[in-house]
C-alpha positions, 0 to 999 in steps of 0.5 A: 468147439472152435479155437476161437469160441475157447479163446472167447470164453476165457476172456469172458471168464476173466482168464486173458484180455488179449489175444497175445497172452495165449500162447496155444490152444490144443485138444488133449489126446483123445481128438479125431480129425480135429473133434475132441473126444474128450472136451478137455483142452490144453491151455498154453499161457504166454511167458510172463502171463499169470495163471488164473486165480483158482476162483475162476475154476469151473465144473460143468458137464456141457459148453453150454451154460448161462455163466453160472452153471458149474461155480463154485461159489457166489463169489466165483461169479464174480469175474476179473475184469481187465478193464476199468469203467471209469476210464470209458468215455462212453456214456449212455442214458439210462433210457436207453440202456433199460431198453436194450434187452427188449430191443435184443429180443425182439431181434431173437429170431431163433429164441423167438421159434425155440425158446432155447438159445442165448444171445448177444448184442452189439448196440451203439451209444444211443442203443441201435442194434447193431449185430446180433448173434444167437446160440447155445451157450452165451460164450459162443453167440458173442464169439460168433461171425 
């Protein structure tokens, strides 16, 4: 798993919401020209950065998951967001927001062929599909290029 994936899986979590609050990313000895062996990484916070409430702890056997494999509890799905929706202007009909999933669907052409991947979608305000992205974990389709 890239560097970058790692970073974007602990802003979905809620661990970090910006790029300057990791000080390093790095493999656990164990890796092979760059491949972990072990799939355990190290973590480096920034000064100053707290380390993550204990809830947000996680246990599962592969990188793949739909975000609720290996929580701990029904609490633990519930992640600390950095940010608040009150103060986005955004605003979108409820219209249009109910349509997106099947708008992002109908883009899946991999899912369409496998039925096995997730994906994720960029839409605008009035729910044009943008960019989407497929994989094996919802982590990596958002962090995809």
């Amino acid at each position: 798993m890239s560097v970058l994936k790692l970073a974007g899986f602990l802003v979905s979590e809620g661990v970090v919401f910006a790029t300057d609050q990791v000080a390093g990313i790095r493999y656990r000895a164990g890796a092979i020209n760059g491949v972990n062996t072990h799939n355990i990484v190290d973590v480096v916070l920034a000064p100053g950065v707290q380390a993550p409430d204990a809830s947000l702890e996680r246990s599962f056997y592969t990188t793949s998951s739909c975000g609720l494999c290996g929580k701990a509890s029904l609490e633990a799905v519930r992640t600390t967001a950095h940010w608040s929706v009150d103060d986005d202007p955004l605003s979108i009909n409820t219209d249009a927001l109910a349509a997106l999933p099947v708008r992002l669907r109908a883009a899946q052409r991999v899912f369409y062929c496998t039925g096995g991947l997730h994906a994720a979608g960029l839409f605008s305000a009035d729910g044009e599909l943008l960019c989407v992205r497929e994989d094996v974990g919802r982590h990596n389709a958002a962090t995809r290029s």
